[in-house]
Backbone of each chain as ProteinMPNN parsed JSONL, in Angstrom:
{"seq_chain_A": "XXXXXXXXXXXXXXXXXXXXXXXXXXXXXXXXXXXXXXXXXXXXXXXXXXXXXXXXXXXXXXXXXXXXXXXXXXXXXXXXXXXXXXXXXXXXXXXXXXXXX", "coords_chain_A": {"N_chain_A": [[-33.002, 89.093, 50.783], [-32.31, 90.106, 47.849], [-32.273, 93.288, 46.843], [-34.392, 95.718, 44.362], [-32.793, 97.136, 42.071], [-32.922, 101.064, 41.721], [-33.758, 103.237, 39.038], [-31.662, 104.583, 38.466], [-29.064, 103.064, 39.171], [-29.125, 101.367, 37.601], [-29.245, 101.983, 35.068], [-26.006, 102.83, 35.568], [-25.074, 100.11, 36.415], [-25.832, 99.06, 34.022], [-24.312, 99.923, 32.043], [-21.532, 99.31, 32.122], [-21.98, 97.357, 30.964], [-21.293, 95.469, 28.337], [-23.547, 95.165, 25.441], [-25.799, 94.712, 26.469], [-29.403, 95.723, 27.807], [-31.801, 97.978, 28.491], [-35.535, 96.419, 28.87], [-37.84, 97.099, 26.448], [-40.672, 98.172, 28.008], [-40.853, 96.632, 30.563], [-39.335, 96.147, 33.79], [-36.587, 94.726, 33.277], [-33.357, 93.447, 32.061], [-31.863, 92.985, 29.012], [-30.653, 90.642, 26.417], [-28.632, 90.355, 23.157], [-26.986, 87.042, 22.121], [-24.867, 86.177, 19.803], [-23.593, 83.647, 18.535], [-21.031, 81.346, 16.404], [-22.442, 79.208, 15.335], [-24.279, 76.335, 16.788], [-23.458, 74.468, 18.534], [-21.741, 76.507, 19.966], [-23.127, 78.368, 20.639], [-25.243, 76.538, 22.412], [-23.275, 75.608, 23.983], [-22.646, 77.915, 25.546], [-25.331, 78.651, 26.843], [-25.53, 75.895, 28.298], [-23.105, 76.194, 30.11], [-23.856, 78.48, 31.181], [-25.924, 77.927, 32.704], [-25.407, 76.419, 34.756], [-24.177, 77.911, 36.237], [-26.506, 80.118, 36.987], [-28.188, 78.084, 37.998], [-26.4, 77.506, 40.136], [-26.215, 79.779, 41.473], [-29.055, 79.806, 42.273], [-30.446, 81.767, 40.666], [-32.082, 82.518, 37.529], [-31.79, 82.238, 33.837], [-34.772, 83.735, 31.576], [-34.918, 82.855, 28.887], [-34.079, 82.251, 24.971], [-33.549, 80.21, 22.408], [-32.4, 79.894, 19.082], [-31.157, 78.229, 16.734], [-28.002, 79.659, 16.261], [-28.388, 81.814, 18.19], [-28.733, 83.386, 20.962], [-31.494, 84.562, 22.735], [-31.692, 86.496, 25.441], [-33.492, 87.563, 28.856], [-32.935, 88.986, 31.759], [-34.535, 89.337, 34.935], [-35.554, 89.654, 38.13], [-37.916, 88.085, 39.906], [-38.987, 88.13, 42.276], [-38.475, 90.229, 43.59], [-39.705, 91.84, 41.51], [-38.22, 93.441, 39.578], [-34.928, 94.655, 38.364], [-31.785, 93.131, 39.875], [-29.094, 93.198, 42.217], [-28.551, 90.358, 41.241], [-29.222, 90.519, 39.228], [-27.533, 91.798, 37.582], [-25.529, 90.427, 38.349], [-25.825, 88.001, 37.01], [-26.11, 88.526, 34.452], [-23.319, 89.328, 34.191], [-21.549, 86.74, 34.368], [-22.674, 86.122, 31.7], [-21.492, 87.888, 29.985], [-19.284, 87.422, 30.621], [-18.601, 84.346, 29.978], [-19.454, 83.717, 27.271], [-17.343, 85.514, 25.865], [-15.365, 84.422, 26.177], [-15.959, 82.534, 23.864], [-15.745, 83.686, 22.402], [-17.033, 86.006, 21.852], [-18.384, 88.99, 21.965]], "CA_chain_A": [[-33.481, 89.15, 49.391], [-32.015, 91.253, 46.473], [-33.388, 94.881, 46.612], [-34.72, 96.27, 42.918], [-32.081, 98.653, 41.819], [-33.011, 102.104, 41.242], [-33.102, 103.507, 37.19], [-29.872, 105.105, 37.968], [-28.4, 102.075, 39.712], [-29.607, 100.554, 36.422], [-28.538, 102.612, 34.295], [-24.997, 102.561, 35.901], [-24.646, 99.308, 35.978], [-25.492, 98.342, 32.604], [-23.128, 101.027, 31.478], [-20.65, 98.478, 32.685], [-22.544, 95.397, 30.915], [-21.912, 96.017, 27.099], [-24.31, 94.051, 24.794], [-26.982, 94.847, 27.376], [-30.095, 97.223, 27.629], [-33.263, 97.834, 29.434], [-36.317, 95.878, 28.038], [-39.111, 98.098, 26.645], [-41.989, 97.893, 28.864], [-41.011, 95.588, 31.487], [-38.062, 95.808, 34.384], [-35.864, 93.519, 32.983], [-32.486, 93.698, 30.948], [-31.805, 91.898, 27.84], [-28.947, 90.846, 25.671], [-29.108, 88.656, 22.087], [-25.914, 86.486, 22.017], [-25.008, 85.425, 18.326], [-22.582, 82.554, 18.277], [-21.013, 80.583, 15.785], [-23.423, 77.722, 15.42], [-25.531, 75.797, 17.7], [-22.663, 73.799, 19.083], [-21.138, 77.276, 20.445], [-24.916, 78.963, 21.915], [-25.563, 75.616, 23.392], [-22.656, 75.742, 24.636], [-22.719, 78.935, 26.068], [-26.338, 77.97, 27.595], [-25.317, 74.585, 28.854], [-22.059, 77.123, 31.348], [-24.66, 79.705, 31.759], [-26.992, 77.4, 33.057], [-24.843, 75.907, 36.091], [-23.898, 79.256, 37.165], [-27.892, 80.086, 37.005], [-27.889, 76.771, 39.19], [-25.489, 77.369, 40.923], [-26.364, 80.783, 42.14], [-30.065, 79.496, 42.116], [-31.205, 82.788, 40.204], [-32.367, 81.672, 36.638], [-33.055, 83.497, 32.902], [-35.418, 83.339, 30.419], [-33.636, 82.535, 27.752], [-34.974, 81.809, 23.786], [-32.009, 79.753, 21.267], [-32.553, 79.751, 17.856], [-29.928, 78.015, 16.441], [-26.312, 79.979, 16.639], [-28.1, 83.005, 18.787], [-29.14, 83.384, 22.673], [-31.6, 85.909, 23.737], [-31.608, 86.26, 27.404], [-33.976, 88.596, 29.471], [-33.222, 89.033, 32.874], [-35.285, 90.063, 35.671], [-35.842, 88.912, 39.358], [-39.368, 88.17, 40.003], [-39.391, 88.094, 43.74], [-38.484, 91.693, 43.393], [-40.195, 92.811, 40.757], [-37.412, 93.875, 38.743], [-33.849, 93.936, 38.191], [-31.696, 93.393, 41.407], [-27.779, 93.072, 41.947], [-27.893, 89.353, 41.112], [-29.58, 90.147, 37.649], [-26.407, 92.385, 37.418], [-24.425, 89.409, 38.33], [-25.264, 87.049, 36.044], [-25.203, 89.106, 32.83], [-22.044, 89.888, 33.819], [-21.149, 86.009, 34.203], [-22.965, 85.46, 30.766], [-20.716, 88.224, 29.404], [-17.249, 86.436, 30.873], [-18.331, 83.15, 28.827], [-19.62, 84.826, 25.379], [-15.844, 86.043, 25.57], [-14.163, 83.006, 26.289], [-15.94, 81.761, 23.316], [-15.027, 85.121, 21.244], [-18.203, 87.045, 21.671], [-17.296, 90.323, 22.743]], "C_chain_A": [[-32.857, 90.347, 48.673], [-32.781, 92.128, 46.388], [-33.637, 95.228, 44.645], [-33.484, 97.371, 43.112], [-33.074, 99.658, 41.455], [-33.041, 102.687, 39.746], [-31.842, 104.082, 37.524], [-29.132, 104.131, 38.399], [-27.889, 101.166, 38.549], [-28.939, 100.81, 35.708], [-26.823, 102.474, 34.613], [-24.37, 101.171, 35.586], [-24.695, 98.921, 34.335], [-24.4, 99.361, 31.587], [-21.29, 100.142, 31.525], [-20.819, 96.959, 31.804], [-22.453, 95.338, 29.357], [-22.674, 94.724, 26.582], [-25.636, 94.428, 25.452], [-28.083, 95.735, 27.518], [-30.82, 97.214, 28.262], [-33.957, 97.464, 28.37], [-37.52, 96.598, 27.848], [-40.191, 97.327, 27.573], [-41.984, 96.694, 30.201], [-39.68, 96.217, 32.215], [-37.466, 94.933, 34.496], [-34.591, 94.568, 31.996], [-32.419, 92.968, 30.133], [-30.818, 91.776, 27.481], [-29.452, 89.964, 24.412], [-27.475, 88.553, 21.853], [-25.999, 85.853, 20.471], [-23.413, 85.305, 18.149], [-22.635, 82.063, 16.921], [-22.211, 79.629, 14.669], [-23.88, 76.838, 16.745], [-24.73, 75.185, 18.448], [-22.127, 75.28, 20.361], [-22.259, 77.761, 21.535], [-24.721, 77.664, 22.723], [-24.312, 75.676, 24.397], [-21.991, 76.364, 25.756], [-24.028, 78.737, 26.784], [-25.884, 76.659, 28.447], [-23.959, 75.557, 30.529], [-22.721, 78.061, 31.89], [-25.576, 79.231, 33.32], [-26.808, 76.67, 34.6], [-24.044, 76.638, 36.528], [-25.302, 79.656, 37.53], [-28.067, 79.226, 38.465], [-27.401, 77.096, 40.129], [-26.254, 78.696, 42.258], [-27.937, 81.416, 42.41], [-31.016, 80.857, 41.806], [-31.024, 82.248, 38.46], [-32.496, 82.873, 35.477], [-34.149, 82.859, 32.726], [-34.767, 83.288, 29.037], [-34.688, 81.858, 26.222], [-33.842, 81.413, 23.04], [-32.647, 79.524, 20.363], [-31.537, 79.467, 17.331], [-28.298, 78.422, 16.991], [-27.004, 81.324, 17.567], [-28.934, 82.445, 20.058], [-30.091, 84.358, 22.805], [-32.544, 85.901, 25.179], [-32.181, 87.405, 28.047], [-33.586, 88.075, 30.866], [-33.887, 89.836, 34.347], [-35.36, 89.222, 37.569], [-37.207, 89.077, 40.191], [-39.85, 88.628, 41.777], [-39.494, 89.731, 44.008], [-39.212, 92.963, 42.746], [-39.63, 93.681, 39.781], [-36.273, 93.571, 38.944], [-32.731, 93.86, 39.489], [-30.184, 92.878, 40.723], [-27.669, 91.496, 41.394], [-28.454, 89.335, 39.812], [-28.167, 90.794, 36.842], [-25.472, 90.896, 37.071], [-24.156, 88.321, 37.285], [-24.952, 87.218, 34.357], [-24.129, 89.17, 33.471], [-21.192, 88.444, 33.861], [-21.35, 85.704, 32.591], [-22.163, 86.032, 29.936], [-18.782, 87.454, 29.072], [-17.547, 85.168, 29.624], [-18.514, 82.784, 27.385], [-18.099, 84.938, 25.284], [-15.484, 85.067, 25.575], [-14.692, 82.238, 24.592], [-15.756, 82.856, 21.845], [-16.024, 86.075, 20.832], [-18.09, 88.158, 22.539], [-18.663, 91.128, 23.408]], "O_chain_A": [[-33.019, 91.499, 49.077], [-33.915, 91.982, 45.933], [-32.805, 94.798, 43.846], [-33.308, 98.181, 44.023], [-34.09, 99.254, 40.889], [-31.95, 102.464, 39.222], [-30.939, 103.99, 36.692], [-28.049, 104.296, 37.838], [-26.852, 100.514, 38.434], [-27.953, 100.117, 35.455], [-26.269, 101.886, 33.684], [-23.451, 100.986, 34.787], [-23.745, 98.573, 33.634], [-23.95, 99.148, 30.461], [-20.231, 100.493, 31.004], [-20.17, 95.915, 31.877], [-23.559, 95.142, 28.853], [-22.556, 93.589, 27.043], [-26.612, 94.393, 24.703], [-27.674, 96.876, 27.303], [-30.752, 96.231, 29.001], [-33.631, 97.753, 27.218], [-38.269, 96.799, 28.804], [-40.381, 96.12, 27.718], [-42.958, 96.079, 30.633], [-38.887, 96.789, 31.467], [-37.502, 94.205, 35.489], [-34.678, 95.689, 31.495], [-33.024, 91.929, 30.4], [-29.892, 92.48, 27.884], [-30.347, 89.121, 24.468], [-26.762, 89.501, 21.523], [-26.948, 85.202, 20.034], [-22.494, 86.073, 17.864], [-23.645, 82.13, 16.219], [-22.5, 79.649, 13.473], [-23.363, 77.223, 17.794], [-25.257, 75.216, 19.56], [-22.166, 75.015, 21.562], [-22.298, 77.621, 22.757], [-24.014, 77.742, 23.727], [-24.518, 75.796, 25.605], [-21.206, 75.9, 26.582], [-23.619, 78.569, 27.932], [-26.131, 76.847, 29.638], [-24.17, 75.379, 31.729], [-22.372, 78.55, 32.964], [-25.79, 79.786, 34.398], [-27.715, 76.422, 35.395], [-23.126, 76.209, 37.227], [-25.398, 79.516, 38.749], [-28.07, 79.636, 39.626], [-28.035, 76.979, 41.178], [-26.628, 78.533, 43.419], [-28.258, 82.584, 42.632], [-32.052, 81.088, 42.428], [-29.997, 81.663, 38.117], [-32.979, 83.987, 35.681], [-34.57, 81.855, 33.299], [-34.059, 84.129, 28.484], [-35.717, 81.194, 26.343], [-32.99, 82.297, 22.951], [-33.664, 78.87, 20.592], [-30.711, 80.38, 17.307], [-27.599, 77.802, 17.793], [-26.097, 82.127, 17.789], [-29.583, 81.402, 20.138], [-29.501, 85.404, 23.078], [-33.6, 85.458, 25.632], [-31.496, 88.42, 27.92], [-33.836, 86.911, 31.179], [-33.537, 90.987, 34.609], [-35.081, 88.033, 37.721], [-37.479, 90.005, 40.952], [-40.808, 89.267, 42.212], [-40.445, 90.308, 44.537], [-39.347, 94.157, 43.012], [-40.291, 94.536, 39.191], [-36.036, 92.521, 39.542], [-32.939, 94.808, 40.247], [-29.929, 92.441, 39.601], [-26.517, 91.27, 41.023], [-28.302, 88.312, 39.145], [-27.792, 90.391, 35.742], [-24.967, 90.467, 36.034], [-23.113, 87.858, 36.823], [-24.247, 86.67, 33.51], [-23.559, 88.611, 32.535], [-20.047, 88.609, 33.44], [-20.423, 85.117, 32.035], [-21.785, 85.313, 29.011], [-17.894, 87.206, 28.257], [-16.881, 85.069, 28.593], [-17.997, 81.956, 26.634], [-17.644, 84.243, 24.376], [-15.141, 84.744, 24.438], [-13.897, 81.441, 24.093], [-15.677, 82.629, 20.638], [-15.997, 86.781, 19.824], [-17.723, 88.133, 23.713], [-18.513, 92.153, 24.073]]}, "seq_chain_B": "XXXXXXXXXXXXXXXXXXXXXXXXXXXXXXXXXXXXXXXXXXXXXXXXXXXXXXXXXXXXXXXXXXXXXXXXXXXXXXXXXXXXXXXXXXXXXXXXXXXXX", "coords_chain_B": {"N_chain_B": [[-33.277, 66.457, 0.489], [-35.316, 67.403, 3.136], [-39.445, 67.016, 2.436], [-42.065, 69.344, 2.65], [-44.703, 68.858, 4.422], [-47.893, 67.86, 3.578], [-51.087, 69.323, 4.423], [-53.103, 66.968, 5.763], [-51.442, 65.212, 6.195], [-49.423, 66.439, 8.304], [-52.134, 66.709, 10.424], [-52.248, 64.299, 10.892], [-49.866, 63.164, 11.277], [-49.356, 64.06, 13.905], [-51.535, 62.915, 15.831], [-50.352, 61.351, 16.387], [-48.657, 62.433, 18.412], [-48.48, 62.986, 21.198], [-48.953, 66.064, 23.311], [-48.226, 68.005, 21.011], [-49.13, 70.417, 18.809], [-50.738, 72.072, 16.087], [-48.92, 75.344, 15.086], [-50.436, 78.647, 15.582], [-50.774, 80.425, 12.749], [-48.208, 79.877, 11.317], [-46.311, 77.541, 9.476], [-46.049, 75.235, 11.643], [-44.96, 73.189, 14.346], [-45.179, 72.937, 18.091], [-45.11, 72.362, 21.725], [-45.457, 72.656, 24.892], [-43.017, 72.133, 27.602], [-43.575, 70.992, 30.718], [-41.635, 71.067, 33.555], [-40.125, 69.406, 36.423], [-38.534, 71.111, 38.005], [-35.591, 73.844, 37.497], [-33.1, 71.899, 37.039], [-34.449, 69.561, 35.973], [-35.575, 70.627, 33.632], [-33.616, 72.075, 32.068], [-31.774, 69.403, 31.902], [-33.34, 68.132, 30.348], [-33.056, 69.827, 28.056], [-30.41, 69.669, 27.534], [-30.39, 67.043, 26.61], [-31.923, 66.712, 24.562], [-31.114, 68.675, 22.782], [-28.13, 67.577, 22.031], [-29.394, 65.32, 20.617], [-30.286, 66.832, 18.422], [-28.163, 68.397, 17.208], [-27.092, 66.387, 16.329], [-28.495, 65.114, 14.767], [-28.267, 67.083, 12.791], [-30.746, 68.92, 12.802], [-32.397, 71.727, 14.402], [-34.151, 73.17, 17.241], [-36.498, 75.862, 17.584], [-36.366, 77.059, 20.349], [-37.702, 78.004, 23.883], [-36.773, 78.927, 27.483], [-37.918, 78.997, 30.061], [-37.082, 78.813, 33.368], [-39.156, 76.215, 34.358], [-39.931, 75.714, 32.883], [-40.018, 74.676, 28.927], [-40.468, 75.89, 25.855], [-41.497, 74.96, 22.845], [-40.818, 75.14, 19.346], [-41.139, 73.494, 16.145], [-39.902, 73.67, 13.181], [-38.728, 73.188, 9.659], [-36.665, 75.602, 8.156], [-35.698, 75.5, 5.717], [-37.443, 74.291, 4.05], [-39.611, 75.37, 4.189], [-41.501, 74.798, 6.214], [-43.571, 71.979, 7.887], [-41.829, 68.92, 8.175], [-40.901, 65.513, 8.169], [-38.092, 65.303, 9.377], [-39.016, 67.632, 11.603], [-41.001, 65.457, 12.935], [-39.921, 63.733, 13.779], [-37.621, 64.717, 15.301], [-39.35, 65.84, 17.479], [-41.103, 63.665, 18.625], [-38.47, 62.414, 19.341], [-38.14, 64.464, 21.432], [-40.582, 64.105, 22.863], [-39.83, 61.206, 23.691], [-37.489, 61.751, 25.679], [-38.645, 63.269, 27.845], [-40.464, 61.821, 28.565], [-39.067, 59.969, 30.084], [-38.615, 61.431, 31.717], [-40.086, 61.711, 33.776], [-41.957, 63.085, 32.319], [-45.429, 63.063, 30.469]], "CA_chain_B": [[-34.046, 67.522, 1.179], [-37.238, 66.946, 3.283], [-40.173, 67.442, 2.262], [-42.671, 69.764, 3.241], [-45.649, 67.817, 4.767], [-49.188, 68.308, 3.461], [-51.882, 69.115, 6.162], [-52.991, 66.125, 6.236], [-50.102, 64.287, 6.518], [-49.126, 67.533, 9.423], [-52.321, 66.4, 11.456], [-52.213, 62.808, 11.084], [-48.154, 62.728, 12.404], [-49.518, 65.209, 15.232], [-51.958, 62.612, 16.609], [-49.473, 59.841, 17.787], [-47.457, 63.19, 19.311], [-49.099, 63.546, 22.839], [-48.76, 67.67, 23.841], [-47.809, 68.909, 20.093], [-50.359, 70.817, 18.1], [-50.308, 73.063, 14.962], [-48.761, 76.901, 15.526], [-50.95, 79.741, 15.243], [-50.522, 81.419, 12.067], [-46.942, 79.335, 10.812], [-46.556, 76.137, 9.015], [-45.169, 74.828, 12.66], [-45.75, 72.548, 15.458], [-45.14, 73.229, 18.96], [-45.128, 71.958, 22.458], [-44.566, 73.671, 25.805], [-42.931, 71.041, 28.334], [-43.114, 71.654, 32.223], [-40.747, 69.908, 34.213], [-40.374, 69.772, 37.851], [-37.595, 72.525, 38.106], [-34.617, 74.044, 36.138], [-32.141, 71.549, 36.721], [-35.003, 68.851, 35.114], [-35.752, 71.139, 32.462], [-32.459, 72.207, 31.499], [-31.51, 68.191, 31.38], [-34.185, 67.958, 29.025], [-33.105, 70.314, 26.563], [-29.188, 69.105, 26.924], [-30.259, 65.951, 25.804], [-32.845, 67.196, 22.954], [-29.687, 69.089, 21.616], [-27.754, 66.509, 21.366], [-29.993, 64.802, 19.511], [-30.625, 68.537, 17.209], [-27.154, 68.378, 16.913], [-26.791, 64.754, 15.576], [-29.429, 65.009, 13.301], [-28.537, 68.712, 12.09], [-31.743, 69.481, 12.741], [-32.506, 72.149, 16.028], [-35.283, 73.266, 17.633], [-36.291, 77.138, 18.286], [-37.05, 77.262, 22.277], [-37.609, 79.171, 25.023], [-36.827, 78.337, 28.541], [-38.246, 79.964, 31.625], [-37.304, 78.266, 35.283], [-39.08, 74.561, 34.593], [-41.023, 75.043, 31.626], [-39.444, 74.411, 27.751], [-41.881, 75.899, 24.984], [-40.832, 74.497, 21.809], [-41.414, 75.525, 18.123], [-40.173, 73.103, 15.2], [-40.265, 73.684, 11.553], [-37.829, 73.306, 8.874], [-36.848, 76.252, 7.225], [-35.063, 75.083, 4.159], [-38.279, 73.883, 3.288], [-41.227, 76.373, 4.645], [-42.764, 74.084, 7.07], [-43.012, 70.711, 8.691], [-41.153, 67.704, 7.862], [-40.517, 64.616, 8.761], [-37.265, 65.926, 10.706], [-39.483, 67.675, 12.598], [-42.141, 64.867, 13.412], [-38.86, 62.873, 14.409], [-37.284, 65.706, 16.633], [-40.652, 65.528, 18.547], [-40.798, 61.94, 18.901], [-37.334, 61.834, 20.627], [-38.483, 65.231, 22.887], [-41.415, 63.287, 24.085], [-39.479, 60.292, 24.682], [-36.865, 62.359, 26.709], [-39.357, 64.075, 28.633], [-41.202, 60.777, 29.321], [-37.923, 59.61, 30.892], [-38.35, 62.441, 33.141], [-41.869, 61.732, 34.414], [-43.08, 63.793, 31.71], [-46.092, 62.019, 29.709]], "C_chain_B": [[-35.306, 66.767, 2.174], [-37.78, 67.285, 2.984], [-41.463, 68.2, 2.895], [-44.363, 68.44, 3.521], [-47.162, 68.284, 4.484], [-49.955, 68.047, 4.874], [-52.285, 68.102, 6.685], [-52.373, 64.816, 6.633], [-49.81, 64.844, 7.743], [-50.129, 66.86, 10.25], [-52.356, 64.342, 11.652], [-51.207, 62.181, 12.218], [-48.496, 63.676, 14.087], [-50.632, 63.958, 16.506], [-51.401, 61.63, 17.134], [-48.46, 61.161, 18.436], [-48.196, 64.146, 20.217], [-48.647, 64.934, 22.956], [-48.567, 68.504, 22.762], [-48.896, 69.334, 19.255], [-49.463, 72.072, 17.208], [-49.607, 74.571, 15.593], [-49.254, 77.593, 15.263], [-50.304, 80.558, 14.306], [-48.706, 81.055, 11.077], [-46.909, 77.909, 10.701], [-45.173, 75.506, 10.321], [-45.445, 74.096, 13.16], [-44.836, 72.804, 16.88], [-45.96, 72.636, 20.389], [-44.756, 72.43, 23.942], [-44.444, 72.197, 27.039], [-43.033, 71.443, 29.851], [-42.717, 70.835, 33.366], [-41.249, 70.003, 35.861], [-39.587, 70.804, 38.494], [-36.697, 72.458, 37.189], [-33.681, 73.087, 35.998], [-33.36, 69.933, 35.942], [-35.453, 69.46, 33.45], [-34.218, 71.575, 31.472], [-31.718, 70.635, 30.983], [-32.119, 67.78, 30.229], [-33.584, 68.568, 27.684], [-31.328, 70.138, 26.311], [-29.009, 67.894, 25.84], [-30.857, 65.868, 24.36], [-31.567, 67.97, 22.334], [-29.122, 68.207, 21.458], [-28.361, 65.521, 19.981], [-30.353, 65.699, 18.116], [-29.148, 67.885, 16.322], [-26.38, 67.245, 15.774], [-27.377, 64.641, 14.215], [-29.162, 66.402, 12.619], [-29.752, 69.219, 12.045], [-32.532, 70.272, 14.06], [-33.741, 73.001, 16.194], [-35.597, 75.163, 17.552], [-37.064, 76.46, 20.04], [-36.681, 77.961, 23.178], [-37.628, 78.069, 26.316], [-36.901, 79.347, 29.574], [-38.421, 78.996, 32.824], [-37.276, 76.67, 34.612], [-39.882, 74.842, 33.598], [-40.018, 75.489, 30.153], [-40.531, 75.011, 26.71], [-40.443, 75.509, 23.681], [-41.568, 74.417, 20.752], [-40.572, 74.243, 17.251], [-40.685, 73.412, 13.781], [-38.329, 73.31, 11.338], [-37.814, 74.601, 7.663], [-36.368, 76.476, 5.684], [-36.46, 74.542, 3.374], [-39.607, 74.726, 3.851], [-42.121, 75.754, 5.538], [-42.39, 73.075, 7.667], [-42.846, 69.515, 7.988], [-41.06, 66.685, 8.35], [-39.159, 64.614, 9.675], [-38.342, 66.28, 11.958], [-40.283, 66.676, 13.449], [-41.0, 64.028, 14.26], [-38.086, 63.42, 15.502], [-38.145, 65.515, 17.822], [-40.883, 64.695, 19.001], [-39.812, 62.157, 20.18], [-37.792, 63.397, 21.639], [-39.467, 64.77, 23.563], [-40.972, 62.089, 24.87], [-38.168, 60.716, 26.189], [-37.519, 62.501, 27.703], [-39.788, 62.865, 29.453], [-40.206, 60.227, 30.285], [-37.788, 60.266, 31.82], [-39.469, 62.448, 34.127], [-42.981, 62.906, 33.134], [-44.041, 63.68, 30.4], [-46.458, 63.12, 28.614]], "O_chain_B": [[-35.998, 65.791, 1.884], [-37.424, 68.446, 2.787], [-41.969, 67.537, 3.801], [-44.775, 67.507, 2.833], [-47.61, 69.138, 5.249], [-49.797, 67.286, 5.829], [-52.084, 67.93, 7.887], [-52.75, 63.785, 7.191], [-49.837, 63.989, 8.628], [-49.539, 66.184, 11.093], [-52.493, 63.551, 12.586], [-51.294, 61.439, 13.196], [-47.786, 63.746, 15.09], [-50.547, 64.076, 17.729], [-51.776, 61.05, 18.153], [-47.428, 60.769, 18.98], [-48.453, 65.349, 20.174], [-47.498, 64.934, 22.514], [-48.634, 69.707, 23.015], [-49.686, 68.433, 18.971], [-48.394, 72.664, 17.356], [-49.921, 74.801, 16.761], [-48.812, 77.839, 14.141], [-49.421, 81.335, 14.668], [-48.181, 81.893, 10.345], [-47.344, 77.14, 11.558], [-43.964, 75.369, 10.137], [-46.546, 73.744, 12.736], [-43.627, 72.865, 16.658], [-47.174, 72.439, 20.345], [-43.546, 72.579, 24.11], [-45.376, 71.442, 27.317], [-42.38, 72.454, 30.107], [-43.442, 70.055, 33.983], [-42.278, 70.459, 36.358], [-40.009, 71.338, 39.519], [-36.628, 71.613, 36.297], [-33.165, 73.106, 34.881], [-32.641, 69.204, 35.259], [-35.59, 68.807, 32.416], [-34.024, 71.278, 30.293], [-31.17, 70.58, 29.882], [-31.582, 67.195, 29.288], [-33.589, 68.039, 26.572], [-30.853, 70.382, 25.202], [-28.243, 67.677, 24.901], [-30.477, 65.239, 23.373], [-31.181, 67.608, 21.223], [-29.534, 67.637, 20.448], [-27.915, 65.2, 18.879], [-30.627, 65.232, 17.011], [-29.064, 67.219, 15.29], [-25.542, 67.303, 14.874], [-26.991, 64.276, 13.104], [-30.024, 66.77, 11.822], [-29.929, 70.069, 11.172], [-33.257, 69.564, 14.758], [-34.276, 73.492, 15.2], [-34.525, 75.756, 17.434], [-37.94, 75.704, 20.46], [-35.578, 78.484, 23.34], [-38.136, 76.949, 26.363], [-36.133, 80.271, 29.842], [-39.478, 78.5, 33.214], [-36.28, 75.992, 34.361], [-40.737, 73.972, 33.431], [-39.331, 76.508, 30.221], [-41.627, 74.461, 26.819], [-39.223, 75.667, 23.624], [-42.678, 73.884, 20.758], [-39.428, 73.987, 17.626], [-41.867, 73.35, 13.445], [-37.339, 73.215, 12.062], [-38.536, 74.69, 6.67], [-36.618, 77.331, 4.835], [-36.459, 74.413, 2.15], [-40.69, 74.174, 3.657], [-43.304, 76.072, 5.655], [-41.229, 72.933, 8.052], [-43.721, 69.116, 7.22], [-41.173, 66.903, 9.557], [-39.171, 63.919, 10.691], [-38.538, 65.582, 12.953], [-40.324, 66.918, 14.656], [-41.274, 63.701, 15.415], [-37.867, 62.767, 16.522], [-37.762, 65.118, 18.923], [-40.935, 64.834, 20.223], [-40.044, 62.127, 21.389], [-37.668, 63.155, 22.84], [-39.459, 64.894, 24.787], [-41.298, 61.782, 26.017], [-38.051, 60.153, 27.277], [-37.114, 61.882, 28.687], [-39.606, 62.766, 30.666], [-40.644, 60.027, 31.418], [-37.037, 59.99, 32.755], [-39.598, 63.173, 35.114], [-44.153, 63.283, 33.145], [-43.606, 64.114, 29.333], [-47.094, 62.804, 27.609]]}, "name": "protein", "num_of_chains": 2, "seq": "XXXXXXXXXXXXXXXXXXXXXXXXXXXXXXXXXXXXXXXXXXXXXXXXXXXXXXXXXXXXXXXXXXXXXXXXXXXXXXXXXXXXXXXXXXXXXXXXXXXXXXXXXXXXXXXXXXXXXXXXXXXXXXXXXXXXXXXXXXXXXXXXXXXXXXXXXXXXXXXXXXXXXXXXXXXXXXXXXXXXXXXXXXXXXXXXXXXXXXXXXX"}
């Protein structure tokens, strides 16, 4: 099982994760993705979502039209652990591909 | 345009729509769906976009794991519409397609 990072682990990494932050009051990170239009988010949800799958660790995720916002956390843990690392940093790779920096 | 829907027009269209009820405090309606896991819930809301998408008309929602919560209004018009009552429609009949009544 995925250990909880550390706040400096935390801190480190997301230093690495731009877009990204710690979530007040909870151990979680966040991000708000703001695409295009709804075609682009979904789109970006729909690739997110079978990496998620894939790597059977999941967000929470809220779409409002053209934006994303995505908390992640890993419950089993109790906070944020290298694979909450991992997948912001997948959700970052496909934001870019679609020109979200 | 659509038109905004007087209340009682709002609960009338609400009682042929099994799980949806008014929103606390916003001329909304809302529904939280709970599947059997993410890759049933996530199918759900590929196919409810599509249909957003078609109709130009998209949902706000949140997704955590296997459950969908789902807000609709129209905000070009301050409230609920007949878009929305029709959005809802086809997310219950999705859902029902999934086992979910």
């Amino acid at each position: 099982m995925a250990e909880r990072l550390s706040a400096e682990a935390r801190k480190s990494a997301l230093a690495e994760l731009p877009g990204w932050s710690e979530t007040a009051g909870r151990d979680a990170i966040a991000r708000t993705f703001t695409f295009k239009d709804f075609n682009e988010a979904f789109g970006f949800m729909s690739r997110a979502a079978l990496v998620a799958e894939k790597n059977d660790h999941h967000p929470e995720w809220k779409n409002v039209y053209k934006t994303v916002e995505v908390v992640l956390a890993t419950h089993d843990a109790g906070g944020v652990t290298k694979r909450d690392i991992d997948l912001a940093k997948a959700m970052n790779a496909i934001a870019g591909q679609l020109g979200v920096a």
